[in-house]
C-alpha positions in Angstrom: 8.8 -108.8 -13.6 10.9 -108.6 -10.5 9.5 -107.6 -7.1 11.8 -104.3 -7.3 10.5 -103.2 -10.9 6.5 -104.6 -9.7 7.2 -101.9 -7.0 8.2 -99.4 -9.2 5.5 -99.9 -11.4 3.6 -99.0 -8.6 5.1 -96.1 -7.7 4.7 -94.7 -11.2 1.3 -95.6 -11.3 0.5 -93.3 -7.6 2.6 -90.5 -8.0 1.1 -90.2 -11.7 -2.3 -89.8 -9.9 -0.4 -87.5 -7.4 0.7 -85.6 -9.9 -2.8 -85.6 -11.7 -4.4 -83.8 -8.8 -1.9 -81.3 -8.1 -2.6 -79.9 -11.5 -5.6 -79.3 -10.5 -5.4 -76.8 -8.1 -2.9 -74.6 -6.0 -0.6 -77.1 -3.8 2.8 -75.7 -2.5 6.2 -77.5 -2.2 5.5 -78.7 1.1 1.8 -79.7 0.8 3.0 -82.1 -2.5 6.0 -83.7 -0.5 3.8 -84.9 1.8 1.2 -86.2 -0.4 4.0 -87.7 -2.0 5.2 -89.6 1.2 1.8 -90.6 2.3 1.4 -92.5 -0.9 4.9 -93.8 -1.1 4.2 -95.1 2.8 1.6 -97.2 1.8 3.3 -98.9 -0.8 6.8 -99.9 1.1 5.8 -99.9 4.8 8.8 -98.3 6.1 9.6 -95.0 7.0 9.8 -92.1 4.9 11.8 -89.0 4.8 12.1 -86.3 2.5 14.1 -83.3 2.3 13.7 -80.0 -0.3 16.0 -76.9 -0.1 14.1 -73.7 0.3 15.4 -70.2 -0.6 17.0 -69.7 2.5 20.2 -72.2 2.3 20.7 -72.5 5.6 17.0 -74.5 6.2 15.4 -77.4 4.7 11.6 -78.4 4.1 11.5 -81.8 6.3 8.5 -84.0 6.2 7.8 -87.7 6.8 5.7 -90.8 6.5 5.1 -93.6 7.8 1.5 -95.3 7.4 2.0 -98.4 10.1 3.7 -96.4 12.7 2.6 -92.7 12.3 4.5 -91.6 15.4 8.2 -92.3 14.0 7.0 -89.5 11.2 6.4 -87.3 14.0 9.3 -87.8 16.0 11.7 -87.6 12.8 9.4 -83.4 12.0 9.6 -82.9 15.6 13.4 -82.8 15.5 13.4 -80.8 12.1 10.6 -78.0 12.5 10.2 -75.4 10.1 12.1 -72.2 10.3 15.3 -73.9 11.8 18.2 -75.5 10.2 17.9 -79.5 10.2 19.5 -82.1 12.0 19.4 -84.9 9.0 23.1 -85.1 8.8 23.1 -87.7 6.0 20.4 -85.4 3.8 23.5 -82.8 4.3 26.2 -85.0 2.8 24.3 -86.6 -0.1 22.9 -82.9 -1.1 26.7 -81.7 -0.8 28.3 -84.2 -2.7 25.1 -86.0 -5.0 25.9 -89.3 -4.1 23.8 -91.5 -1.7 24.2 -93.0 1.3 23.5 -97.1 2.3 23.5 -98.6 5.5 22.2 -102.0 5.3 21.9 -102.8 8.5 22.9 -101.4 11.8 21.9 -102.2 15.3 20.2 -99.1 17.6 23.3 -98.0 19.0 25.2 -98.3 16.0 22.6 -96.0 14.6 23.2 -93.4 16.8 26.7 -93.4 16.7 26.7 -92.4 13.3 24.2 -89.1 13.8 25.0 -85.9 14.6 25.4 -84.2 17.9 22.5 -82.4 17.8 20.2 -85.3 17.0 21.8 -87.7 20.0 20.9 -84.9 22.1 17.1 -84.5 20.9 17.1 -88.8 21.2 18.1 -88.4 24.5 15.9 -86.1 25.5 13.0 -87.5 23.2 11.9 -90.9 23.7 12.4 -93.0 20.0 8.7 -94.5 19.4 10.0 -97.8 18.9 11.9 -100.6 20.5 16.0 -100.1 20.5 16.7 -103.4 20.5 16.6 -104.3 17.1 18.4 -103.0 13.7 17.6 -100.4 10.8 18.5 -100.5 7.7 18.3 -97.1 5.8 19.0 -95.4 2.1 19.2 -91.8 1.2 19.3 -90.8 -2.4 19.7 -87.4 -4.1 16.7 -85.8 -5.3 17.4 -84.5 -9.0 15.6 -82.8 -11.6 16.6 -80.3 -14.6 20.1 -81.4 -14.0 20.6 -80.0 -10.0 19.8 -81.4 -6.5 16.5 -79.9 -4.7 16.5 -82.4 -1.5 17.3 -85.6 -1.0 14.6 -89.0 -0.3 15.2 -91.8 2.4 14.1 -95.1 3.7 14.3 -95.9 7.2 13.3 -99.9 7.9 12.7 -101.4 11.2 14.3 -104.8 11.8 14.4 -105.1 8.0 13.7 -109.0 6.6 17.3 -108.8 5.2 20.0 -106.0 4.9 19.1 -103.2 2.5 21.4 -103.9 -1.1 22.2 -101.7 -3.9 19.5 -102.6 -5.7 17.3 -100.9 -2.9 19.6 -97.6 -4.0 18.6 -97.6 -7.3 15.2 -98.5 -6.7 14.8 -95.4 -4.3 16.7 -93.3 -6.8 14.2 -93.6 -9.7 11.8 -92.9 -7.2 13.5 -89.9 -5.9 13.9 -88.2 -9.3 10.3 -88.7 -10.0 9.3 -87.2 -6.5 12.0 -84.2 -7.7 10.0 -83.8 -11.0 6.5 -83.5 -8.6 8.2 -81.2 -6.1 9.7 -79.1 -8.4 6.7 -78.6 -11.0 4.4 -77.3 -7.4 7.3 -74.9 -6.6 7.3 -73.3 -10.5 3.6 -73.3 -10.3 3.2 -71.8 -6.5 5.6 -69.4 -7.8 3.9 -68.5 -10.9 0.6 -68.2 -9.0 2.3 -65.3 -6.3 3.6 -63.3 -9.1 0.1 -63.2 -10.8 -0.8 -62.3 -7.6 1.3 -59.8 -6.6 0.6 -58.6 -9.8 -3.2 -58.3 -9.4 -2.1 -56.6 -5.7 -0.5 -54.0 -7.5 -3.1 -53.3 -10.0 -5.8 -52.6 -7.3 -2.9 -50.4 -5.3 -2.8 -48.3 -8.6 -6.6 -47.8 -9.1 -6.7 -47.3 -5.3 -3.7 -44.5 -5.5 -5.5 -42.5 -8.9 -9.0 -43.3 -8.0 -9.4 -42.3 -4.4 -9.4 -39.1 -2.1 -8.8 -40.9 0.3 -5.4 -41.5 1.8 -6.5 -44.0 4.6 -8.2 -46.2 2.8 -5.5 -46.0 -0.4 -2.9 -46.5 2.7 -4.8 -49.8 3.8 -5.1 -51.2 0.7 -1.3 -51.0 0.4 -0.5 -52.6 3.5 -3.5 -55.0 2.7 -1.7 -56.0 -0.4 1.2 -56.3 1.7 0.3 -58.6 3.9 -1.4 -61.0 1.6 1.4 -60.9 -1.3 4.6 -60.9 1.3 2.6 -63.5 3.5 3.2 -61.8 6.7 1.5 -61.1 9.3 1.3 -57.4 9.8 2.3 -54.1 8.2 2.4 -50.2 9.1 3.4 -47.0 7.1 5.4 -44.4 8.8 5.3 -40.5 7.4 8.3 -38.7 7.8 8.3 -34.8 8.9 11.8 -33.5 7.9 11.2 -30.6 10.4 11.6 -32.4 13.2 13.6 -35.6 12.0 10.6 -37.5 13.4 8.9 -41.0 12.0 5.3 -41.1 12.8 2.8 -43.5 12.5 -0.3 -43.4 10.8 -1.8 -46.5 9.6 -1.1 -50.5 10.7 -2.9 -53.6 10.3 -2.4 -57.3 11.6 -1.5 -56.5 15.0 -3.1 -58.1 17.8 -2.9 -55.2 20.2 -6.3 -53.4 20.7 -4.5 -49.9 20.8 -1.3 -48.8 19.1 0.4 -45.7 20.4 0.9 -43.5 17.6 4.7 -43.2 17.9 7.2 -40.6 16.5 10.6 -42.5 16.0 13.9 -40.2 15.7 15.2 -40.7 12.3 19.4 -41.2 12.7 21.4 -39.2 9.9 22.9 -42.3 8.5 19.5 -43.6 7.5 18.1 -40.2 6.3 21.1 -39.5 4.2 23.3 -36.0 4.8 21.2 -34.8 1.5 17.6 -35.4 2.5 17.8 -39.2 0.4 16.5 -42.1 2.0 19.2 -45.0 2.3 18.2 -48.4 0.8 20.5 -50.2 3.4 17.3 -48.9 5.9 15.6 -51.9 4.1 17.2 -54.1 6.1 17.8 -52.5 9.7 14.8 -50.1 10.0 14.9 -47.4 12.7 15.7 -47.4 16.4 13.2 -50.1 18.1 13.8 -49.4 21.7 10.4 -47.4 21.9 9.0 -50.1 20.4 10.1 -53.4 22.1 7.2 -54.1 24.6 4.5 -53.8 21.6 6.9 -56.2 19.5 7.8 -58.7 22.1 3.5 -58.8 22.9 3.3 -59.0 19.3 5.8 -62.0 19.1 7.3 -60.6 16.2 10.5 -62.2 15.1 11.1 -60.6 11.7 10.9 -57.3 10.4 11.4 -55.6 7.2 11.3 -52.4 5.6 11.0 -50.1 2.7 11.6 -46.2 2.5 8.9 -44.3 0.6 10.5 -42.5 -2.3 8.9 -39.2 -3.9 11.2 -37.2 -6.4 14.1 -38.5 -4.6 13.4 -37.9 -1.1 12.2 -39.9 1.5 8.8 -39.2 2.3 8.2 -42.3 5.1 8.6 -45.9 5.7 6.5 -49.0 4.9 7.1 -51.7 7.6 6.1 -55.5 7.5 6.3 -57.8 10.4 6.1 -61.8 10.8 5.2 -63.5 13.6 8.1 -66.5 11.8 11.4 -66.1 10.1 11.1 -64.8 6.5 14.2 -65.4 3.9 12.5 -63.3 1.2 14.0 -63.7 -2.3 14.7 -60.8 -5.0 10.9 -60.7 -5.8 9.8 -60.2 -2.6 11.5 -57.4 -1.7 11.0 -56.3 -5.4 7.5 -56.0 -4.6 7.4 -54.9 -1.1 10.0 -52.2 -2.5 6.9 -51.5 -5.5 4.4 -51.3 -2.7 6.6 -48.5 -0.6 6.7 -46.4 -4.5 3.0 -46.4 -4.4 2.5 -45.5 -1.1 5.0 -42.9 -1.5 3.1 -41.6 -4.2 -0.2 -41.9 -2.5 1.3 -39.5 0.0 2.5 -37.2 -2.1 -0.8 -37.2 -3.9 -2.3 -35.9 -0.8 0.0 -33.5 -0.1 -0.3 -31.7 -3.2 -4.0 -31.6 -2.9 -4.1 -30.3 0.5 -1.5 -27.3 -0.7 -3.7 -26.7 -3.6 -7.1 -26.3 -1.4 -5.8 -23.4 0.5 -9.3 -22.7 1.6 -10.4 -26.7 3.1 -13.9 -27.1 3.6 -15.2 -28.6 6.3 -15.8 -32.6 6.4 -19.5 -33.5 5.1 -21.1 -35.5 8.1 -21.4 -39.2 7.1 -25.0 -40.0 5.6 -26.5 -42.9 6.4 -26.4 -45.4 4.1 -29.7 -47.3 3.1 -29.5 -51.0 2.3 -30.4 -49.7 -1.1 -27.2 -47.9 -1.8 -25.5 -51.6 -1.9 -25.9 -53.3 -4.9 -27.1 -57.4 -4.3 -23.0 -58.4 -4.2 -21.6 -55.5 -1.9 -24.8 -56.4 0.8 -24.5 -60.3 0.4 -20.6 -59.8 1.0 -21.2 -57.1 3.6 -23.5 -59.9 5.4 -20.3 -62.3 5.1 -17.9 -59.4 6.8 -19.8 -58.5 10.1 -19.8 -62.7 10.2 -15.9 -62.4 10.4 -15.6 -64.6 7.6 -11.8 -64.1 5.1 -11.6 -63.0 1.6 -11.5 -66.6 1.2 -14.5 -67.7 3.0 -16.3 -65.4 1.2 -15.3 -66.0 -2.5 -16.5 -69.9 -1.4 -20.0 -68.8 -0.6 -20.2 -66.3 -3.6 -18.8 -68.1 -6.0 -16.1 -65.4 -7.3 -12.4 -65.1 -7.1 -10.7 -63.5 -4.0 -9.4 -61.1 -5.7 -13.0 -59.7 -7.1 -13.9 -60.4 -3.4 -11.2 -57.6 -2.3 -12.0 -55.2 -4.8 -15.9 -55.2 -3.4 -14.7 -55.3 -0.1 -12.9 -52.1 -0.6 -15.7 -50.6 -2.3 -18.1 -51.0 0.2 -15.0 -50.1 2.9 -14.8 -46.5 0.4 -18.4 -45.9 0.5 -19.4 -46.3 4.1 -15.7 -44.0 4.6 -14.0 -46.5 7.0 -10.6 -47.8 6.9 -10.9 -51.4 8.1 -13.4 -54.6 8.2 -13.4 -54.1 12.3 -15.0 -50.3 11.9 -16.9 -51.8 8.5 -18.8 -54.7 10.8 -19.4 -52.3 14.2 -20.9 -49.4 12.1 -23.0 -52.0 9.5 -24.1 -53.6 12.8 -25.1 -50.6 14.1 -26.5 -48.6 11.2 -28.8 -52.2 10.8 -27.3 -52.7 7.1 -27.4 -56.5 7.6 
């Protein structure tokens, strides 16, 4: 047995473990590639690079290894950070064209030469962790599984023992497509466990929309459900009152500010429709922001998104969602977030219909207060857990049950106490002495 194939032996034999473990548990694309690299590091002490397209095709996932000189990993992420477009020129060309790229040896400025632009500027600006007097030899192969290209893998060797051969190509490209294979079964199954979720999310919107009177706390299970399935970081829902052409808010969560104005945004007749009809186009642009900049810009918001609420074909209001990164969301995402603004819109025109039919409203009933005793041993154990500050997470840990059956006791307990968030939940359970 060769040296080549004895390494690839090896290589089998870790990733197979690798891949062992991620079927054990939730791991995204990202997470896998670099367990991937980590291990690969060890066994050929070089540096490693990998590349993965995401959904957005402008951007690629960028990660790296190297387990003798860790800071050459984090110089080659620093230039490549998430959410931007990458500067690995020679990832670009093998993933355009499928065929890979040798260099078997160059010397430093050589090296250079041969990048692009953008990445001589960040060298020059950026100090390269390691001498620049010697030579690198590097590889990049395509990445390929199912019969397509999903990234591309590379070797990077410092003052190599000998110049890098062909037989280092096709070493790295059996690697490669077994990395693809790894990658690509944690993307199916990451995306596999967000439908399931988004499909639980819906489910407890629905009981939420036909099983309770009320609309807050329907509203903020929405925008809950939001927020968790969309991963962003907050959401609001905007009613619309045709009489005056007006947007107004009333309900948000996720934003950092203490105290949001409850604004009334002028609705332009494009996005209302001559007829009365919300637009779908809206979904992309929203409404007018200039009353709205400072609290974005405090917020450090940098994408927004949006849904029209749809009842009988009108447009009763808008469900917003708001990241503090870029989001390129795919067909199912604003598939859901689109499913989300229905139910809301139904929610909403739920409550309108009850309020027209109890033409004679009678006055609130005063909030009791609640004894311990009125929480079963789950609610007041996870109630304990909520005025900690602890996440849906944290708390399914300690209890031993899913998040999801976390949530639904969490809005229980948020319906009986008659609240509509875990902030008013902890500062009246506190008070009251429930815990």
């Amino acid at each position: 047995m060769n040296h080549w194939t004895s390494q690839l032996v090896e290589a089998d034999e870790a990733l197979l473990a690798i891949t062992d473990q991620l079927g054990r548990g939730r791991v995204d694309s990202s997470t896998a590639l670099r367990n991937v690299l980590a291990t690969l590091s060890k066994l050929r002490r070089v540096t490693w690079v990998g590349t993965v397209m995401t959904k957005d095709p402008r951007l690629l996932l960028v990660a790296a290894a190297n387990d003798l000189q860790p800071q050459l990993a984090q110089y080659v992420e620093a230039m490549n950070p998430a959410g931007t477009a990458p500067n690995i020129s020679f990832s670009l060309r093998v993933i355009e064209t499928g065929e890979p790229v040798l260099v078997p040896e160059a010397s430093f400025e050589e090296f250079v030469a041969m990048q692009a632009p953008e990445v001589v500027d960040h060298m020059e600006q950026n100090q390269v962790p390691y001498s620049q007097t010697g030579s690198i030899g590097f590889a990049v192969v395509p990445m390929r599984t199912r019969g397509s290209t999903i990234g591309t893998l590379a070797i990077f060797d410092q003052d190599p023992p000998g110049p890098l051969t062909e037989q280092d190509v096709k070493w790295l490209q059996a690697i490669g497509d077994r990395v693809a294979a790894i990658v690509d079964s944690a993307q199916v199954h990451a995306a596999a466990d967000i439908r399931l979720d988004r499909l639980t999310g819906l489910r407890h919107v629905a009981l939420a929309v036909s099983g309770s009177r009320d609309l807050r706390l329907t509203l903020q299970v929405i925008m809950d459900e939001a927020v968790a399935g969309l991963e962003v970081d907050a959401a609001d829902i905007l009613v619309l009152d045709k009489a005056e052409g007006m947007l107004r808010l009333v309900a948000s969560t996720g934003f950092q500010t203490t105290a949001i104005p409850e604004y009334r945004l002028p609705v332009a007749e494009e996005v209302l429709g001559k007829d009365g009809h919300g637009q779908r186009e809206w979904a992309e642009r929203g409404p007018n922001e200039t009353r709205r900049r400072t609290l974005f810009a405090r917020e450090g918001f940098r994408s927004k998104r949006a849904s029209p609420l749809l009842a009988h074909g009108q447009m009763a209001g808008l469900l917003e969602v708001f990241s503090r990164s870029e989001v390129a969301p795919d067909q199912e995402w604003i598939d859901f977030l689109e499913a989300l603004a229905s139910q809301a819109a139904v929610a909403i025109d739920l409550a309108r219909l009850r309020d027209g039919c109890e033409s004679n409203s009678p006055r609130p009933i005063p909030q009791a207060r609640l004894a311990v005793a009125e929480f079963n041993r789950v609610e007041t154990e996870i109630l304990g857990f909520v005025v900690e500050g602890m996440s849906n997470a944290g708390i399914a840990t300690r209890v031993h049950l899913s998040q999801s059956t976390v949530k639904f006791h969490v809005h229980r307990i948020l319906r009986k106490v008659g609240v509509v968030n875990r902030t008013e939940l902890a500062r009246k359970a506190t008070k009251e002495g429930w815990v």
